[in-house]
C-alpha positions as CSV (number, residue, x, y, z in Angstrom):
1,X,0.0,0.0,0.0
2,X,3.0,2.5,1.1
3,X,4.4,2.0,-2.5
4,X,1.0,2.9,-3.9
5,X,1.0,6.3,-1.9
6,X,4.1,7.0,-2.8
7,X,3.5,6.1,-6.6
8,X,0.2,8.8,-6.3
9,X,2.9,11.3,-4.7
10,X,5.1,11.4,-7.4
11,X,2.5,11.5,-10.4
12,X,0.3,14.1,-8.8
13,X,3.5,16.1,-7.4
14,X,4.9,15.6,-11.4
15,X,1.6,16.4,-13.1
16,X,1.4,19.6,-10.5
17,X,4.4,21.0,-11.7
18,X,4.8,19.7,-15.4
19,X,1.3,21.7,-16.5
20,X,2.7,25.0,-14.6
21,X,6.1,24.8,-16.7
22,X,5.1,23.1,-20.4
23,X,3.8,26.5,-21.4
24,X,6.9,28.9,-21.8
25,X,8.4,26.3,-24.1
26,X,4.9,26.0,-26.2
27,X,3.5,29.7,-25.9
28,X,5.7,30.8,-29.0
29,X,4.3,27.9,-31.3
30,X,0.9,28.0,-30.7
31,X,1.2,32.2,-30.8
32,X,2.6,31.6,-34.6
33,X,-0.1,29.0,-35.4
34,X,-2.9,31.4,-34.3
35,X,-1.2,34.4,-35.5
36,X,-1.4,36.2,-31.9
37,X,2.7,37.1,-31.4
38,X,1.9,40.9,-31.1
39,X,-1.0,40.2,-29.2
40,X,0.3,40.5,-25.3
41,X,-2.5,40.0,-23.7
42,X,-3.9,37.2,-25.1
43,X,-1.0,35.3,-24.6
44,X,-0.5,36.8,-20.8
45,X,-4.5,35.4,-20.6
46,X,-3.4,31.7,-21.9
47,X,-0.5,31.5,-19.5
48,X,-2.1,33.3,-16.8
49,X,-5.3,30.8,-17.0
50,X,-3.8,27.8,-15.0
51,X,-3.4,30.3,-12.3
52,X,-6.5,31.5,-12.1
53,X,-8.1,28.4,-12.3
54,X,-6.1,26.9,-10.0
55,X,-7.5,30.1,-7.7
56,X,-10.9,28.5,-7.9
57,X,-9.6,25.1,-7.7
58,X,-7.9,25.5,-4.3
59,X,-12.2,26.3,-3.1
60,X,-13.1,23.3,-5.3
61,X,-10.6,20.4,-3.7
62,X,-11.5,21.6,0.0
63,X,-15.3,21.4,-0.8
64,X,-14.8,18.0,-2.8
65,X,-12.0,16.3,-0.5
66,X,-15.1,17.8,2.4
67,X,-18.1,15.9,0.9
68,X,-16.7,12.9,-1.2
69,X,-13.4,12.0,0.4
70,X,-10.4,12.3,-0.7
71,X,-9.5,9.3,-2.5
72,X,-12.5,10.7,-5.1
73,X,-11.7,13.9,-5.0
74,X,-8.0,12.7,-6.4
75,X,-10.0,10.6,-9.1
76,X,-11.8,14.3,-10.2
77,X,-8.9,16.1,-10.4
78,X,-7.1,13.3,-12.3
79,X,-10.0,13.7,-14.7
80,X,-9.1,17.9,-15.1
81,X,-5.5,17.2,-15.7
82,X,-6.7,14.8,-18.6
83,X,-9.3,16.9,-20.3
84,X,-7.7,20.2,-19.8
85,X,-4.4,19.1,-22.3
86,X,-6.7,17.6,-24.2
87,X,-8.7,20.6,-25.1
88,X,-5.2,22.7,-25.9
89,X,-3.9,19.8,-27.9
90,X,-7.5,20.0,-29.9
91,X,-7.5,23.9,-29.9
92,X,-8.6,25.2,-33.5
93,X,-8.6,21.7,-35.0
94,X,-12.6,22.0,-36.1
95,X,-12.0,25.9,-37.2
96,X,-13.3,26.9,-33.8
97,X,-11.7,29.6,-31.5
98,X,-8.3,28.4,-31.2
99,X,-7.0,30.9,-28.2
100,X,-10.1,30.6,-26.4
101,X,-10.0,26.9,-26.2
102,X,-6.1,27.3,-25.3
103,X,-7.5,29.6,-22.1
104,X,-10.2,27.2,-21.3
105,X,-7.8,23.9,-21.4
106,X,-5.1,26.3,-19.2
107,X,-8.4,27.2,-16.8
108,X,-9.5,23.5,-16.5
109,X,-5.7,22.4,-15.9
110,X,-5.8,24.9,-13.1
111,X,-8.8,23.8,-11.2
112,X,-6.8,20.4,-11.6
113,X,-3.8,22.4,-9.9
114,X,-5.4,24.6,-7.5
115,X,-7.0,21.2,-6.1
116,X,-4.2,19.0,-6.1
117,X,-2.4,21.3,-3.9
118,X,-4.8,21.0,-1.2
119,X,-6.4,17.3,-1.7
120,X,-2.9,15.5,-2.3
121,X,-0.6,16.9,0.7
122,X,-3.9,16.5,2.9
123,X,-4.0,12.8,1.8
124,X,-0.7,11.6,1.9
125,X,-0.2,13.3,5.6
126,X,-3.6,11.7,7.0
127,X,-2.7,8.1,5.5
128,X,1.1,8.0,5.8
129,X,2.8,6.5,8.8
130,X,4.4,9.2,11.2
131,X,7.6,7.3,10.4
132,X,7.4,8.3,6.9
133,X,5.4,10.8,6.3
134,X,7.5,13.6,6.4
135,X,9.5,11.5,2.9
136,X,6.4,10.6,1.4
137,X,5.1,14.6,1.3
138,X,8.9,15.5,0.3
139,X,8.3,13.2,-2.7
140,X,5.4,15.1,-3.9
141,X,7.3,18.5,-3.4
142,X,10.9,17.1,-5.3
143,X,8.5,15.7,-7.5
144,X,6.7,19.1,-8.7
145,X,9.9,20.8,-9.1
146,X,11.5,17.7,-11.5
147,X,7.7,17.8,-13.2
148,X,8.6,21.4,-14.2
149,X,12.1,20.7,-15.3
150,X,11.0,18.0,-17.2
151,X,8.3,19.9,-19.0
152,X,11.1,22.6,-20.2
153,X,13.1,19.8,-20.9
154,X,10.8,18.2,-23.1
155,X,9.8,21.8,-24.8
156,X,12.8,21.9,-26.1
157,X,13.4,18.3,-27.5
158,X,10.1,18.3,-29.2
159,X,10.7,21.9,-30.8
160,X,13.7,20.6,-32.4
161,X,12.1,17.4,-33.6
162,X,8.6,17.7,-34.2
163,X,7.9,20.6,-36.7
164,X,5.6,23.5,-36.1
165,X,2.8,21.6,-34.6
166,X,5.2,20.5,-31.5
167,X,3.5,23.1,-29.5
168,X,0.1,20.5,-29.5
169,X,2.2,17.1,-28.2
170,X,3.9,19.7,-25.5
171,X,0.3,20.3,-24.4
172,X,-1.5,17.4,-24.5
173,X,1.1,15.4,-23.1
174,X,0.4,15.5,-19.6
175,X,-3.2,13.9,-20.0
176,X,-1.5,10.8,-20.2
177,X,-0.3,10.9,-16.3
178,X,-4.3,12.6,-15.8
179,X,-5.8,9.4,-16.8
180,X,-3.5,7.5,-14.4
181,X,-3.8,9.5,-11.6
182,X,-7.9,9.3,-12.2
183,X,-7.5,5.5,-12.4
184,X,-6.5,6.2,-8.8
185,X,-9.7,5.7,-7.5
186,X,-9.3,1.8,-8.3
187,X,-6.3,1.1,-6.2
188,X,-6.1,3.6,-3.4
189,X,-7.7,3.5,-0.3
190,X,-9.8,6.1,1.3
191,X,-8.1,9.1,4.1
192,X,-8.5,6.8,6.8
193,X,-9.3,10.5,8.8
194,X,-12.4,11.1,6.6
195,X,-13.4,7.6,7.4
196,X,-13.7,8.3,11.0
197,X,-15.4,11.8,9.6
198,X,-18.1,9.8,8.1
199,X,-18.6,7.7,11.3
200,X,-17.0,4.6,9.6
201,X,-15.0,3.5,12.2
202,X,-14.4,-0.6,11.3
203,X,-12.8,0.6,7.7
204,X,-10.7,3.5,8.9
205,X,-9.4,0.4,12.0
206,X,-8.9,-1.4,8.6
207,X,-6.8,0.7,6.7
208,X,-5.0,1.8,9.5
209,X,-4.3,-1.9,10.5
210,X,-3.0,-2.5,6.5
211,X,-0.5,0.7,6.7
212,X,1.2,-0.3,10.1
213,X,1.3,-4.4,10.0
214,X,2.2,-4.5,6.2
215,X,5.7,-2.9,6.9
216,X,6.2,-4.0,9.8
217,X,5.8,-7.5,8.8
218,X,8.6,-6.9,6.1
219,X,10.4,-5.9,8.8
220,X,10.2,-9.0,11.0
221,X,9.0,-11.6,9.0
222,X,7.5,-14.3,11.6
223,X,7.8,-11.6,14.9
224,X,4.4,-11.7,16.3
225,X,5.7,-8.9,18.5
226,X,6.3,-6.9,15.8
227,X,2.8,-7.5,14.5
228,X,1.1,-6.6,17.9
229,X,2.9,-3.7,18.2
230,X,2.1,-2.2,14.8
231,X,-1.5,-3.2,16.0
232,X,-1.3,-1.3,18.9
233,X,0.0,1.7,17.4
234,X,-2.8,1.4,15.0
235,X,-5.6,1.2,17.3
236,X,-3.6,4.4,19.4
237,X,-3.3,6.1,16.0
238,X,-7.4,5.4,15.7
239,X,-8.1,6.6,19.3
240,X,-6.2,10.2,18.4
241,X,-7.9,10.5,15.2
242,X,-11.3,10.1,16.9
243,X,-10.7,12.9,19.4
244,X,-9.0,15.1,16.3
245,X,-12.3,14.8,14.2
246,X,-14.5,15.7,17.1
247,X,-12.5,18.9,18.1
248,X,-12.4,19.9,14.7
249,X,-16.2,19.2,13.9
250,X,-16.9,21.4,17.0
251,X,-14.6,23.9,16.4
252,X,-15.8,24.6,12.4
253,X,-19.8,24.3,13.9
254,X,-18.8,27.0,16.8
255,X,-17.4,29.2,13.7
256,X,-20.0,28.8,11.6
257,X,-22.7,29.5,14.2
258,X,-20.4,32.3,15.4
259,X,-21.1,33.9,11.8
260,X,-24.9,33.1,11.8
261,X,-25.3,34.8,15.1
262,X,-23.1,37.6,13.7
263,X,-24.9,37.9,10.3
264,X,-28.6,37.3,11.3
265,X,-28.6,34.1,8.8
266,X,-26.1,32.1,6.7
267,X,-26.6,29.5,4.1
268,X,-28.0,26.8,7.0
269,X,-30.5,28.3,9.6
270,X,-29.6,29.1,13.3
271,X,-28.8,31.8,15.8
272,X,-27.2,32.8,19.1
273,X,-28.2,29.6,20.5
274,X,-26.0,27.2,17.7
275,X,-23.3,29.8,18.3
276,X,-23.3,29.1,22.7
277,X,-24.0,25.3,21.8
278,X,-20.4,24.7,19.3
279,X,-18.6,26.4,21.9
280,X,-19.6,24.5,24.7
281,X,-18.8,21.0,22.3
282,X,-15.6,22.2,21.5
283,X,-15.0,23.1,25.2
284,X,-16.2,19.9,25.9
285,X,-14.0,17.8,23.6
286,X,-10.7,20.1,24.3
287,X,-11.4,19.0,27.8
288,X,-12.2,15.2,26.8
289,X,-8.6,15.3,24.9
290,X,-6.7,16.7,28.0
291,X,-8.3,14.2,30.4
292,X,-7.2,11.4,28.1
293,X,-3.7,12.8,27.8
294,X,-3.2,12.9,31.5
295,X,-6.2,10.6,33.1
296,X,-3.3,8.8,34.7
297,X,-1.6,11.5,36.7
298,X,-4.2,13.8,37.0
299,X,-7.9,11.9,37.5
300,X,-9.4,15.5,38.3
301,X,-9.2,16.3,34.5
302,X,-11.0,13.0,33.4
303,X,-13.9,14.2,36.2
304,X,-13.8,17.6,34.8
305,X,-14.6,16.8,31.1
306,X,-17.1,14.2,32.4
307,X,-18.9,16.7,34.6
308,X,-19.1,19.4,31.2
309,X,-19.7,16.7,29.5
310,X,-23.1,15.6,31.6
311,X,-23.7,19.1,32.1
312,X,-23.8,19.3,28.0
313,X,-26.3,16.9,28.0
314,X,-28.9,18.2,30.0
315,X,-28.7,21.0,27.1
316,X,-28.9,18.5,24.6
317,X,-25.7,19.6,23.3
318,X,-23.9,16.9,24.2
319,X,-23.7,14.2,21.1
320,X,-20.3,15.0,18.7
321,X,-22.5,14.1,15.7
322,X,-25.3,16.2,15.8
323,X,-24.4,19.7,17.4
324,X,-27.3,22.0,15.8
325,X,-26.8,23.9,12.8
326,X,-29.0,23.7,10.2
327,X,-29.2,20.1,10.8
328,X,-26.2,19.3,9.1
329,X,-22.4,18.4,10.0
330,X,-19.6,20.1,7.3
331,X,-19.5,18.1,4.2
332,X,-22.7,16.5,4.7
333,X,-25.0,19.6,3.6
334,X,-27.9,18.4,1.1
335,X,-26.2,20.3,-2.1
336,X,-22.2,20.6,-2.8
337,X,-22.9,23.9,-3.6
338,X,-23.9,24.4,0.1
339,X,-20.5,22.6,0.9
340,X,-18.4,25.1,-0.9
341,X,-20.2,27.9,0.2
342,X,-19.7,26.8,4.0
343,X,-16.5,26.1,3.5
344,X,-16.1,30.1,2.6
345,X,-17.7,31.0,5.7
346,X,-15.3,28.6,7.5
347,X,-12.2,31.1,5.7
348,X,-14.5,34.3,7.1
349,X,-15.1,32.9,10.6
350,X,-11.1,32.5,10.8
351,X,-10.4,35.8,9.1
352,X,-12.1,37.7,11.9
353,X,-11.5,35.1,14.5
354,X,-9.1,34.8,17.0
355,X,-6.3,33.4,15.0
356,X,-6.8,36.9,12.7
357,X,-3.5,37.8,12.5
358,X,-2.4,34.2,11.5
359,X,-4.4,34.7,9.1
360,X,-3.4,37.8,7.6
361,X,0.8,36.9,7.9
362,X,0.0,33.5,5.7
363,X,-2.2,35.7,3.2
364,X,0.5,38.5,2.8
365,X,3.4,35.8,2.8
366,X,1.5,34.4,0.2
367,X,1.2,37.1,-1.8
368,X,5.1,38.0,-1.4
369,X,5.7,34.2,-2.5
370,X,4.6,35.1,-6.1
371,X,4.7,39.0,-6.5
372,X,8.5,38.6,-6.8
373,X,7.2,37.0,-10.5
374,X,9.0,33.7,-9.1
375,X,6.8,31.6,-12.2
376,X,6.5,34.3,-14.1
377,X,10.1,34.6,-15.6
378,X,10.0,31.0,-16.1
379,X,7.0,30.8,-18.4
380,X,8.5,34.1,-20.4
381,X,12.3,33.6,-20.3
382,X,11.6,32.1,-23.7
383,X,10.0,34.8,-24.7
384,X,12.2,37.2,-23.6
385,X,15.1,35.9,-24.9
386,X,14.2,34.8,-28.5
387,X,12.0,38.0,-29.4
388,X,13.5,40.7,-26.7
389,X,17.1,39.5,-27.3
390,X,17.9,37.6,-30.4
391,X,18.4,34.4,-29.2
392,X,18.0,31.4,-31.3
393,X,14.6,29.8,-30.8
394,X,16.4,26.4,-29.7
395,X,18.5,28.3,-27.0
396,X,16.1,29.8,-25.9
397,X,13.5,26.7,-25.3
398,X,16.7,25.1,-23.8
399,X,18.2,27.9,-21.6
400,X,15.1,27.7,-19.4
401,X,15.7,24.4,-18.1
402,X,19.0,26.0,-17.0
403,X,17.2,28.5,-14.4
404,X,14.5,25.3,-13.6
405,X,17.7,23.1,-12.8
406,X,18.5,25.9,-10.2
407,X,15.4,25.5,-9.2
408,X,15.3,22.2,-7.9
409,X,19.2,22.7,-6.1
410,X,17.5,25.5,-4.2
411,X,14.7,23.5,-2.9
412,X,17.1,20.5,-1.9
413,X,19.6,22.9,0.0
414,X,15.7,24.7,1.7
415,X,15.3,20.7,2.7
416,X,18.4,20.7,4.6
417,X,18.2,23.9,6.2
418,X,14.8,24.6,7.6
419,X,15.2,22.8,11.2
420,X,18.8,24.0,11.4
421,X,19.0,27.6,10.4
422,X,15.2,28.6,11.1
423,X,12.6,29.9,8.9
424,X,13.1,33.8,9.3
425,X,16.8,33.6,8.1
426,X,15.6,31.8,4.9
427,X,12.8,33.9,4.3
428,X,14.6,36.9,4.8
429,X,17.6,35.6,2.8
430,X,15.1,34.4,-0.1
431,X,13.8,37.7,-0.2
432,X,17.2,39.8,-0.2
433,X,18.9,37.9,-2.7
434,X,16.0,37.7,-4.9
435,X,16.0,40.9,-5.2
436,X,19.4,41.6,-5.5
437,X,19.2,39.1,-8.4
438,X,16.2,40.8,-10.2
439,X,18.2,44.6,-9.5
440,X,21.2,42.9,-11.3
441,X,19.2,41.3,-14.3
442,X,17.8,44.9,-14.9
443,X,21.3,45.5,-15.7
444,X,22.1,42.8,-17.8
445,X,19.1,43.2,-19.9
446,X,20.1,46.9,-20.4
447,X,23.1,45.8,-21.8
448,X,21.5,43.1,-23.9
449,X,23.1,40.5,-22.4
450,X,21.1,36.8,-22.4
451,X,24.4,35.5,-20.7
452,X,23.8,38.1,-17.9
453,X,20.2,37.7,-17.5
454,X,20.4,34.0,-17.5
455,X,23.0,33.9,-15.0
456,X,21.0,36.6,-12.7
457,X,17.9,34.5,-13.4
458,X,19.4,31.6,-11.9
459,X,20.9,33.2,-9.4
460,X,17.0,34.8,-8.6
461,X,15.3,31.6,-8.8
462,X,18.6,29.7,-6.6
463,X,17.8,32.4,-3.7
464,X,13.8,32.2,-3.8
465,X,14.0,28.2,-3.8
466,X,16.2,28.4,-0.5
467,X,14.5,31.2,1.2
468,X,10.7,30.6,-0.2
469,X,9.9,28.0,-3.0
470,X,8.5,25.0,-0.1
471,X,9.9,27.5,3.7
472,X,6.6,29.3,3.0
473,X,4.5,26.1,3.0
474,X,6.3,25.1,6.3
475,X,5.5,28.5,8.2
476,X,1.7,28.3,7.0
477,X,1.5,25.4,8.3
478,X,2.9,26.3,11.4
479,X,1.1,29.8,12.0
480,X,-2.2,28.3,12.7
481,X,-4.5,26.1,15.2
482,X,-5.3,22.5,14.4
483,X,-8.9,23.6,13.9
484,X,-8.2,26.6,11.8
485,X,-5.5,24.7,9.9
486,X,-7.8,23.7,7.1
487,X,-9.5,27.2,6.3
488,X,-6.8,29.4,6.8
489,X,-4.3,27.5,4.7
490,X,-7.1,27.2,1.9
491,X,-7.2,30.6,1.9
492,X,-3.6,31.8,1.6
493,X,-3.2,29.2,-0.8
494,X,-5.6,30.7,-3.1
495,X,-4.1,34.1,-2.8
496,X,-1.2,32.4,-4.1
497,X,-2.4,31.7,-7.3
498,X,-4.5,35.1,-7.5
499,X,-0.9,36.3,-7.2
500,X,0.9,34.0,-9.7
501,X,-1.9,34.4,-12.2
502,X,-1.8,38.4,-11.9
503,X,1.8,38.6,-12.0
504,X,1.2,36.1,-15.3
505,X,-1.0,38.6,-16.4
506,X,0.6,41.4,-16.5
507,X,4.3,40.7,-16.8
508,X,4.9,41.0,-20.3
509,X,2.9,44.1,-21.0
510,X,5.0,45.6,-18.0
511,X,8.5,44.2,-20.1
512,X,7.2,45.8,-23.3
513,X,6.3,49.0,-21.4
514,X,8.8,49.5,-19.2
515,X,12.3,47.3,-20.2
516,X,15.2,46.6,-17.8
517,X,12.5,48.2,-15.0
518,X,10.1,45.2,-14.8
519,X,12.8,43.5,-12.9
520,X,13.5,46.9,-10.7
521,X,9.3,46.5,-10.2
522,X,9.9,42.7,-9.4
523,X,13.1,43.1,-7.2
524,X,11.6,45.8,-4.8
525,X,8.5,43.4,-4.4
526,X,10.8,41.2,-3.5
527,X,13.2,43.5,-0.8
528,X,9.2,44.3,0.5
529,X,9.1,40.8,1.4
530,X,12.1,40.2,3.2
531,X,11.5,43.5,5.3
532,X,7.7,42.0,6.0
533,X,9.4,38.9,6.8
534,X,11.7,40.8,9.6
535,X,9.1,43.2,11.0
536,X,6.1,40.5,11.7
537,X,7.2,36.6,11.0
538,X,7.9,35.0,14.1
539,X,10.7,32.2,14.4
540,X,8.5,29.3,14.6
541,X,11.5,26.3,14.6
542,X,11.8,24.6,17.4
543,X,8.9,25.3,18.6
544,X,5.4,23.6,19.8
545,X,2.3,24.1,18.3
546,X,1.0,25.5,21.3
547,X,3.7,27.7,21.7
548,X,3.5,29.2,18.1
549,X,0.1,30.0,19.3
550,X,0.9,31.7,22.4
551,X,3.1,33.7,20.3
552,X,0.4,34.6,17.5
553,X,-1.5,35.8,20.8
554,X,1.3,37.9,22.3
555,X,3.0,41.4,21.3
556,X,6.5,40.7,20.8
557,X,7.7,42.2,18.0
558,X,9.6,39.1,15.9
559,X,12.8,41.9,14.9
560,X,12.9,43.3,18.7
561,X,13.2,39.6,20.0
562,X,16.1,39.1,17.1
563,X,17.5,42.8,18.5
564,X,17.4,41.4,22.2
565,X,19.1,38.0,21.4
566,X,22.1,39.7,19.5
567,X,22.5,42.6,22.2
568,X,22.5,39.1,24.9
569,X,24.9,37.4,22.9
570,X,27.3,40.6,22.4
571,X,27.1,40.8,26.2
572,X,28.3,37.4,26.8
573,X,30.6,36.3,24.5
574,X,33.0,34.6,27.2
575,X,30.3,33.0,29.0
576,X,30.8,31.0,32.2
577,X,30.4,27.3,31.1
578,X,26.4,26.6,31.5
579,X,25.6,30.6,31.2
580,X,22.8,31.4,28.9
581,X,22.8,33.9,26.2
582,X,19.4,35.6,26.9
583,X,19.5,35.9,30.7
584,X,16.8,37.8,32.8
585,X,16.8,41.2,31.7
586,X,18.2,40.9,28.8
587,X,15.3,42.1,26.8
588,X,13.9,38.8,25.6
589,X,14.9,35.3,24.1
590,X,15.9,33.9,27.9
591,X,15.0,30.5,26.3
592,X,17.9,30.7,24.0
593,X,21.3,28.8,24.6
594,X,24.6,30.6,23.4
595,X,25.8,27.5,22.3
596,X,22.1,26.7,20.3
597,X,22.7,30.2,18.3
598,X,26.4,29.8,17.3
């Protein structure tokens, strides 16, 4: 079964990032075909659709993974990376519109996009063993970068060797791997997590039992200890899901009624009343979860939850299943349409909630993440270099697998980094030499140098990959609550691709308009996010989740706690042996070791 995950992690992570990258090689032969090579915005609009569809597609894979499970909701989107290439490959064949059938194939690609990027990591974390799961999600994220590589790659060899109609093999390539990832539905079993959702608790026991015992009995071929102890951690595995599921079922109806009570109304019925009741459930099963964590030192707690529990009850409150609102649990609303709308108001309740400013650093990190135009110069450099510079038409198909290959050394260095150096120093080292890369290329294009440029780009995309390209996904992921995980990261993810597809969008009508100065535009972007990154980003390594919450909920000032911790070590450079670098007094950062900062 582990092989088959891993299998879905590499085509999905492959697909993700060959239908982002096949388009700068193929842009230029379809714009010939079509006649559209002075028309900059109607190629900006075919290049920026996957973006924007994948904006929309993030709300789709949240509302579909919601309602029909994940392992269907992989199936669907395997079906939009297969009909989306098809309908470019097919563009103009039947003297139809050929560009708009490009932008509809692009759009359809990006719903496929925008939902693989929240169904597929959400997947392979809730079915993975702990053990491995941290390999099996870096496979999907190696995976997307070599996809895009591979799609430049394979630009390049078919424009040299398949005539003028290349372009429509470069596009519909990729429904291939669609179909496969759609046959998914055959041979993969469902999120064990929305198994428990649905109240299914014999097949989630099920597959749990089939991830742990399968490798541990390759591991110890006739140990029945081995066996019973993959058991065991199977049925503990069950037993936290169980109290996961209701905490987070209580926690989205407490936001939702929250808003109802708020808004008079929402798309279910309800008032004040719903709101007091999901509060007093999520209480209730915050309380459950701690007694269970420490029945065995502290019996008090176990009364505690049982007493607000019983207390629950006499309300009528008290069943996880069937907390009032509307009638109806999330995901299991009468109309999908009802699902995706709830799951917006989910996104609103944490927006003004109490995780608010969470939510606002993911959103503007997310927006930093792609205003630097980090895609952008990938999907043009082609452009740029054949009909802005001279270059040969095979160089320049090829030259952008250079910059890719960059690309995917940055994000293997970012892999070894994270948990030693932090994430602050690599977002605000992504950001400074990004920029300092862009500032340079203005240069280099000035003096009509592709060399130059492709040397700076490289050196651009070599600084974001350390710094952003998969640090960003680790700090989202950090910044929020269990419960408000789900929304919150939806939502910066789709600001994302709002970003990607408007920087798409506009960046070659800024290149035409302004020259050498896009990249100034681009590189102060970028120098905005790295001093965003030093003004509000907490340092989040090292730390619990609980205590990345206590810090959302506090004042410190993440660049006055850096201030404090250099003035402390400057202080104490000859420390006695055992001192501390950030001793009382010293302004902050008392939990910090000399020896843990040097």
């Amino acid at each position: 079964m582990l092989l088959r995950v891993a299998f879905l992690s590499s085509v999905a992570g492959f697909l993700y990032g060959y239908d982002l990258g096949l388009i700068g090689g193929a842009i230029g032969g379809l714009s010939k075909e079509f006649q559209i090579e002075h028309n900059t915005s109607l190629r900006e609009g075919i290049v920026a659709g996957a973006k924007g569809g994948a904006f929309f597609g993030t709300f789709l894979g949240g509302a579909l993974m919601l309602r029909y499970g994940r392992r269907r909701a992989i199936a669907l989107l395997g079906g939009l990376f297969a009909i989306g290439p098809a309908i470019m490959a097919t563009a103009g064949l039947g003297g139809g519109n050929g560009p708009g059938a490009l932008i509809a194939g692009r759009v359809i690609i990006g719903l496929g996009i925008g939902a693989s990027a929240i169904v597929v990591p959400s997947y392979l974390a809730e079915l993975a063993p702990a053990r491995i799961r941290g390999s099996i999600v870096a496979i999907y994220e190696v995976m997307l970068v070599f996809g895009m590589l591979t799609s430049l790659l394979m630009d390049a060899l078919l424009a040299a060797t398949a005539g003028p109609s290349a372009w429509r093999i470069m596009v519909g390539l990729p429904a291939v791997p669609g179909l496969v990832l759609a046959a998914s539905l055959l041979f993969l079993p469902e999120s064990p997590r929305w198994l428990v959702m649905r109240g299914d608790i014999d097949a989630a026991r099920a597959t749990l039992h089939r991830v742990q015992t399968r490798g541990a009995r390759r591991r110890a071929c006739a140990s029945e200890a081995a066996a019973e102890a993959a058991l065991a951690r199977a049925e503990q595995e069950l037993e936290r899901l169980k109290s996961s599921v209701d905490k987070d079922r209580h926690a989205a109806l407490a936001r939702r009624a929250q808003l109802m009570r708020r808004g008079g109304g929402a798309p279910g019925e309800g008032g004040a009343s719903e709101a007091t009741a999901g509060a007093q459930a999520a209480a209730v099963v915050d309380m459950r979860a701690a007694a269970g964590s420490k029945q065995q030192s502290d019996p008090a707690a176990a009364a505690a939850a049982a007493a607000a529990e019983a207390a629950l009850e006499q309300e009528g409150a008290s069943d996880a299943h069937t907390v009032p609102l509307g009638g109806h649990e999330p995901g299991r609303e009468p109309w999908f349409v009802q699902t995706l709308v709830w799951m917006l108001a989910d996104i609103v309740a944490v927006a003004r909630g109490p995780e608010r400013r969470a939510f606002v650093l993911a959103v503007v990190l997310a927006f930093f993440d792609q205003a630097n135009a980090s895609t952008s110069v990938i999907n043009y450099m082609s452009t740029l270099l054949s009909q802005g510079m001279g270059v040969k038409m095979s160089s320049a198909l090829l030259l952008p697998a250079t910059v890719a290959a960059t690309k995917v050394v940055g994000v293997t260095i970012a892999t070894s980094l994270v948990d030693r150096v932090g994430r602050r120093p690599l977002l605000f080292f992504g950001g400074a030499t990004s920029a300092a890369a862009l500032f340079a290329a203005a240069g280099a294009v000035a003096a009509h140098s592709p060399a130059g440029v492709v040397v700076c780009m490289c050196a651009f995309l070599l600084g974001y990959s350390i710094g952003w390209a998969s640090n960003y996904w680790v700090v989202v992921s950090e910044l929020f609550s269990m419960t408000a995980k789900s929304p919150g990261s939806s939502a910066a993810t789709a600001i994302l691709f709002a970003t990607g597809a408007i920087t798409d969008l506009v960046f070659l009508s800024i290149f035409e308009a302004c020259g050498p100065w896009t990249f100034v535009i681009f590189g102060s972007i970028g120098a905005l996010g790295a001093v965003f990154v030093f003004l509000c980003i907490p340092e989040t390594k090292g730390r619990t989740l609980l205590e990345v919450q206590e810090l959302m909920q506090s004042s410190a000032r993440p660049w006055a706690e850096d201030c404090a911790r250099l003035r402390a070590c400057g202080c104490c450079r000859r420390p006695a042996a055992g001192a501390k670098c950030g001793s009382a007094g010293s302004g902050g950062g008392g939990d910090f070791e000399l020896g843990r900062q040097h």
